[in-house]
N, C-alpha and C positions, 0 to 999 in steps of 0.2 A: 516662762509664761507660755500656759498653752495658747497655739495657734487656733483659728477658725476660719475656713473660708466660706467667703459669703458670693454667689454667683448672681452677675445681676449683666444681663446683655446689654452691649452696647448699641447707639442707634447709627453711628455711623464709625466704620472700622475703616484703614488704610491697608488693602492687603492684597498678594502680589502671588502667584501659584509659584512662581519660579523664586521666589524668595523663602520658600516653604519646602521645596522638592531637592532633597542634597543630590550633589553634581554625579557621584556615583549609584544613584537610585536606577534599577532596572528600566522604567518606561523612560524614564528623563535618557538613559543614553538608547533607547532606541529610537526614540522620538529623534533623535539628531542622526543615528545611522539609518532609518527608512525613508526614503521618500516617495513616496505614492500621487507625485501630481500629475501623472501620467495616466494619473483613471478617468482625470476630467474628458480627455479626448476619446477615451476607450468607451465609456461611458453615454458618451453627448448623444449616440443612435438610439439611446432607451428615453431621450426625453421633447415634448415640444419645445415649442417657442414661448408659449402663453401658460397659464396659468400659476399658481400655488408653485413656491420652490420647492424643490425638493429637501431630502436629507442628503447633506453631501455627502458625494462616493468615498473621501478620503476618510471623512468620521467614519461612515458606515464601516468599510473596511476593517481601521482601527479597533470597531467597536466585536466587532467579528473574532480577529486576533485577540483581542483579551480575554473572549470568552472561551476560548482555547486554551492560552496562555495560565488564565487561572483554572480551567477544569471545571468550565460550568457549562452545563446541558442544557440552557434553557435563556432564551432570551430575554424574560422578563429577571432573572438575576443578573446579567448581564446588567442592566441600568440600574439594579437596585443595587451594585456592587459600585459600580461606578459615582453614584451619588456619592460614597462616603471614601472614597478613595481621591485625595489631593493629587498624588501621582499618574492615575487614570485620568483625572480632568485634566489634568498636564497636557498628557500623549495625546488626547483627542481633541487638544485645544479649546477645553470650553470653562467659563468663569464660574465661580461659587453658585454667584445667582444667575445662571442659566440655565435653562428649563433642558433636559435631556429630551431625544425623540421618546416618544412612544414602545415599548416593546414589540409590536405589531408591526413598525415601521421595517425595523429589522427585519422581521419575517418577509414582507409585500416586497421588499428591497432585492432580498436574497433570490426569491423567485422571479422576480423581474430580468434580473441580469442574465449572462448564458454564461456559459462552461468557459468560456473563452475568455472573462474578465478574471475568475478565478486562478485558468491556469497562466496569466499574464504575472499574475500577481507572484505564483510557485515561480514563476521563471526567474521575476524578477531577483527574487530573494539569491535563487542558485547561482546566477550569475554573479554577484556579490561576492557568495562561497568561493566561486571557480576561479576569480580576481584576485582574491586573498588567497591562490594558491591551497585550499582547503580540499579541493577534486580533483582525482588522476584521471578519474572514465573509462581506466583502461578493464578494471574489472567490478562487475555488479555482482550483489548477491539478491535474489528475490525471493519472496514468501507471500504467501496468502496468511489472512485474518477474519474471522466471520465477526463482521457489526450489527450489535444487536438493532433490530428494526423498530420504530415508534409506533410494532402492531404486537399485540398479543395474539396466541393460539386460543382464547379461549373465543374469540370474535371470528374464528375462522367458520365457515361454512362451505356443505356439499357442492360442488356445480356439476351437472353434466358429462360427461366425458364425452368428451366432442373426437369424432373417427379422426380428423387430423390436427395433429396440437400445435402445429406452425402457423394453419388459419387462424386458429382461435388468438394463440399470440400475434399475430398482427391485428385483428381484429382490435386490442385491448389498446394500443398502443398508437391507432391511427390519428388522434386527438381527443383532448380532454370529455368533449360532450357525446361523442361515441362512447366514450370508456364509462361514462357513468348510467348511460341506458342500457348496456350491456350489462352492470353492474346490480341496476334495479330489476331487469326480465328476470336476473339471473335471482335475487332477493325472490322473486313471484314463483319461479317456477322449480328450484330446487331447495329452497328453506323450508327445514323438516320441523322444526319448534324450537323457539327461543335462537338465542347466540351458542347452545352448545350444541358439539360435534353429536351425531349420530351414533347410538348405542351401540356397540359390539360392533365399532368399524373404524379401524388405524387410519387416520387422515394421513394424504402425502399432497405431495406438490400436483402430483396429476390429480389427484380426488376433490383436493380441497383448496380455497386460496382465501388470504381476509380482503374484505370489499374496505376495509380503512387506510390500505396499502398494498393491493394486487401487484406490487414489484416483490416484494417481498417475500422470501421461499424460505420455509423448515428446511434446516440442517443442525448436526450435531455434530461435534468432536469428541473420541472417548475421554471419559471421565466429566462431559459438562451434559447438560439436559437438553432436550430439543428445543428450537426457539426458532421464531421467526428472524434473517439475518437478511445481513449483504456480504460480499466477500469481498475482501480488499486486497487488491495488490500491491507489494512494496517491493521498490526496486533502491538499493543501499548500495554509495560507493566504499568498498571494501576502505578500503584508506582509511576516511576519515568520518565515518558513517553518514553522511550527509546522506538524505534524502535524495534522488534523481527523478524519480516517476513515483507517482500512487493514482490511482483509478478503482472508480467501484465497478461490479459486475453483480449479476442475479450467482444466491446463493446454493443454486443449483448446477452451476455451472462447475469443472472439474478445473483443478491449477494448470494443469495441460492443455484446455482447450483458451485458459487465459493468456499464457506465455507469448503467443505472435503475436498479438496485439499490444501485451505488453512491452515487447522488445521494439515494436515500432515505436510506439511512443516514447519514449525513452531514446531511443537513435535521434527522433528530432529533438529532444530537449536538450541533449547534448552537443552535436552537430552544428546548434544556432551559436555555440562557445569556443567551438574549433577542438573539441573531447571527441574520441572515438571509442564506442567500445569494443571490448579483443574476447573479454570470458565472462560467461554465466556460469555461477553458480546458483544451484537447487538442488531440492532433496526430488526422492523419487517419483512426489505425486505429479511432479512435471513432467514425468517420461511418459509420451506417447509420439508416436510418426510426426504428427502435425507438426507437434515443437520441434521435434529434434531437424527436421525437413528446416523449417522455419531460421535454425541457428545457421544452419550453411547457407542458407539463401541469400543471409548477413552476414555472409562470412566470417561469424563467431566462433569461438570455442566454446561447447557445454560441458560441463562437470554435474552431469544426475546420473544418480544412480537410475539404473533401470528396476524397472518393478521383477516381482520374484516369480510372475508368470513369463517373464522372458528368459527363454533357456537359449544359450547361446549353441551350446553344443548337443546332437545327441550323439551319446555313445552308441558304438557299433554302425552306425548308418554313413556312409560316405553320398557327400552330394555330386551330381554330376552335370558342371553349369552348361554340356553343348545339349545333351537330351534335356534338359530339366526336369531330373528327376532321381530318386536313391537307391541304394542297393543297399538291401539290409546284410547282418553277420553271415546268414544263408544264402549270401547272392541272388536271393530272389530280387528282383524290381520292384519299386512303388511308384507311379508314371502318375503326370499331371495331370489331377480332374477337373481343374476349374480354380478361379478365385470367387468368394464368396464373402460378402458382409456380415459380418460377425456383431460387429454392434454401431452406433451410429458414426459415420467418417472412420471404420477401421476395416481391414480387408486382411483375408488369411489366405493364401495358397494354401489348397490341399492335392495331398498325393496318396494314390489307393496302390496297396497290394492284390495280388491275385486270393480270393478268400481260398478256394480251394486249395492252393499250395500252402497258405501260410495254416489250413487247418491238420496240414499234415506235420507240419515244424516241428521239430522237438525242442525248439526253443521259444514257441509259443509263451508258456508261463512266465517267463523273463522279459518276453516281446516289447520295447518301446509303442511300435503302434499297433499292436493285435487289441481288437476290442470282440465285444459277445458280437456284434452285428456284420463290422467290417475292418480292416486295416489300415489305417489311415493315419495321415501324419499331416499336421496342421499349423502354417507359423506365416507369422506377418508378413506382409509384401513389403514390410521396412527394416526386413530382417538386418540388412547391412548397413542402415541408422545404427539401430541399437549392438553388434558386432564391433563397430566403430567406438562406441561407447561404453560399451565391455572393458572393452581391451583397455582405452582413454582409464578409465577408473581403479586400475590394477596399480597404475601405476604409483610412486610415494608423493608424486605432485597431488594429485589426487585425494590422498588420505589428507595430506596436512590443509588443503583447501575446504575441503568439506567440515571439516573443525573452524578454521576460518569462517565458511558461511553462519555456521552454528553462534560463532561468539558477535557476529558482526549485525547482522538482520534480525534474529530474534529478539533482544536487546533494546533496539531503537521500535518492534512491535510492541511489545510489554511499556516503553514510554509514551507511548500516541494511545494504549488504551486506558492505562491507566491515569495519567497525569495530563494529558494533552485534550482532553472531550471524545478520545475516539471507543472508547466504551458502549453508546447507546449514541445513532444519530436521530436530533428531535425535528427532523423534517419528514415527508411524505414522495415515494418514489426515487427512481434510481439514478436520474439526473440530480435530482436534489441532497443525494450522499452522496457524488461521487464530488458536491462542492464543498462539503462537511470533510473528506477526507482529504480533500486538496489544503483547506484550510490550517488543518490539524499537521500537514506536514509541513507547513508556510510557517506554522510556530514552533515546530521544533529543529528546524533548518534555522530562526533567527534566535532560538536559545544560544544554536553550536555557533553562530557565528560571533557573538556578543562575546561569549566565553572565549572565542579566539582570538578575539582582541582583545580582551582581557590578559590572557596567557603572553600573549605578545610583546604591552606593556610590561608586563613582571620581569619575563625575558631580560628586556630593556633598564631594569632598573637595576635586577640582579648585574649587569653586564658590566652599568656604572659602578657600583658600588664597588664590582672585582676590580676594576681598573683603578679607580680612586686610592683602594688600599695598597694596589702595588704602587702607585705614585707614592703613598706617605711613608710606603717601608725606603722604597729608595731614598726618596728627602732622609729618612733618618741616617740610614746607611752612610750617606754621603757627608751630612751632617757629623757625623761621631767619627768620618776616617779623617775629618776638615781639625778636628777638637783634636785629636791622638799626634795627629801630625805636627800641628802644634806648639803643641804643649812642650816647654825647654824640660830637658833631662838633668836631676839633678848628679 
């Protein structure tokens, strides 16, 4: 007989979230390995005395985490996911018929709070990792990421070029109701027609910037399109890829000028755990003085390569460190003319030959430094950083590390943008991403650690199960030489 079902709702139901959520469900066990009541205190400075409650900090949080967790960009999916998600109600502790906050609440919430509840929260998580023996510390690998920014190019317009661009950048940055009169003179006095860019004229970061996100800088990587970004730094313990450090920066800025800052931070996230770190690895676009200065100062070790304008050696030319100065293949001299900035925070020693001697050379044509003008030779005043770092790179530690770096950091980048929300951040400004990528690494530091107890358990069960079966081989063993024994012989 065929069946029919007929739906008709009940008006009063008996029903229980935890009696619906199986005991191995992803939020059900993190819901029991997070605890976050530690935000209430961290928290209590953003709120008075008197009015309207808040949305509690530990939902909010939660509700942050999911949206990461499942890969969604946008805090009004965030509560429309959550409505139909038992397991979600779970983790954020809220009943069937209980009304979710508002999508906006999240948003007001997120900008309310500072950088500091965020990165409590990363600490939190890492500490956890480093407890479960997950962290060594002793070697990181780091890399940049460009995030797409919640501004489009085609919103971009002209402004001024102002004679010093340090002014104008503090000028933007001094607080919110400066930055928006600046923003509007700047609408009055350089907007050419409409929202698009100026005919027959390449926008850059100095020419142009969008008034919907002035943090925001055009960058590109080959083979992707230009786009408004943020750059992100991640810093990965080799081991066991955990997360250690992530921070946003303007997307104008170079991996090299990011790395000091990165490494401090990162020295105190580790250092609060009793972790030291010993080696950095990176690829080449971290090689400049700064950094490399910056790794001794920490008395690290770096593994980058140096960029392919640094020549360690020149052939034919011997240095001479009491004169400071060279003698070329002809014994002529090239003597000290000065240091000179080359480009911004870089400095080159230069050294001149005599024009008239070297015009008479008959190894001019071959010359390292004969030029149509003058003779000259020209190399950083951090020549013996990167010498240091030469040599350091030659060696096979070196090769098989830089492989290392490659399978370790890029990997856990390619997860936080693809699957983790770090794809497009949908907030405004660059304190505002750099809690979107704090976030984004707070979820997948508690993927690895979930799975680690996971693996643990199995461990543990596998362990039993080998020891069990060697108990029942011997029971039999012993059992059949009991029976042999025995047994009367006829």
């Amino acid at each position: 007989m065929q069946g029919k079902k007929r739906y008709q709702e009940k008006l009063f139901v008996s029903f229980q979230l935890s009696d619906h959520v199986p005991k191995d469900n992803f939020y059900r066990r993190l819901n029991d390995l997070l605890d976050l009541k530690f935000l209430y205190k961290q928290t209590s400075a953003y709120y008075g005395k008197e009015g309207q409650k808040s949305l509690d900090p530990v939902v909010f949080m939660k509700l942050m985490l999911v949206g990461y967790l499942e890969n969604l960009n946008s805090d009004r999916r965030i509560i429309s996911t959550a409505k139909l998600r038992l397991d979600i109600l779970y983790f954020i502790g809220y009943n069937l018929d209980e009304e979710l906050p508002w999508h906006s609440t999240l948003s007001r919430t997120r900008q309310l709070y500072g950088q500091e509840v965020f990165t409590e929260v990363f600490r939190a998580v890492l500490k956890q990792c480093i407890d479960k023996g997950m962290v060594a510390g002793r070697r990181q690998a780091v890399d940049g990421v460009f995030v797409k920014a919640n501004a489009s190019l085609d919103s971009m317009i002209e402004r001024e070029i102002l004679l010093d661009a340090t002014d104008y950048s503090n000028e933007l940055t001094k607080n919110e109701e400066q930055q928006s009169a600046v923003v509007r003179q700047m609408d009055n006095d350089d907007f050419t027609g409409g929202n698009e860019l100026p005919a027959k004229k390449n926008p850059s970061n100095k020419t142009h910037y969008s008034p919907s996100d002035p943090d925001a800088k055009m960058s590109v990587k080959p083979g992707k399109v230009t786009a408004l970004n943020y750059l992100g730094q991640v810093s990965v313990d080799t081991d066991s890829h955990i997360i250690t450090h992530i921070q946003s920066f303007g997307a104008d800025r170079s991996d090299s000028q990011c790395l000091p800052l990165v490494i401090e931070k990162l020295i105190e996230n580790l250092i609060q755990n009793g972790l030291q770190v010993e080696e950095i690895l990176a690829d080449k676009g971290y090689s400049s003085g700064e950094a490399l200065k910056s790794l001794e100062k920490h008395n690290i070790t770096g593994y980058i390569p140096n960029r392919s304008q640094f020549v360690s050696e020149k052939p034919g030319f011997i240095y001479n460190s009491e004169q400071n100065s060279y003698t070329c293949p002809n014994n002529q001299t090239l003597k000290y003319a000065g240091t000179y900035e080359m480009s911004r925070g870089s400095y080159n020693n230069t050294y001149r030959g005599d024009r008239k001697e070297c015009n008479k050379c008959s190894l001019k044509v071959d010359c390292l430094a004969y030029g149509k003008r003058d003779s000259v030779i020209s190399e950083t005043v951090d020549k013996p950083y990167y010498q240091a770092m030469h040599i350091r790179m030659q060696t096979k530690k070196a090769k098989i590390l830089m492989k290392k770096r490659q399978a370790t950091v890029e990997p856990v980048i390619g997860t936080l943008v693809n699957y983790l929300g770090l794809k497009k951040v949908n907030t405004i400004g660059l304190k505002q991403a750099n809690k979107c990528m704090t976030l984004s690494a707070v979820a997948y530091n508690l993927k690895k650690l979930l799975k680690h107890k996971t693996i643990l358990v199995q461990s543990k069960v596998q362990e039993m199960t080998w020891n069990l079966k060697n108990r029942l081989t011997n029971v039999l063993v012993a059992s059949r030489y009991y029976f042999f024994s025995t047994t009367p012989t006829q």
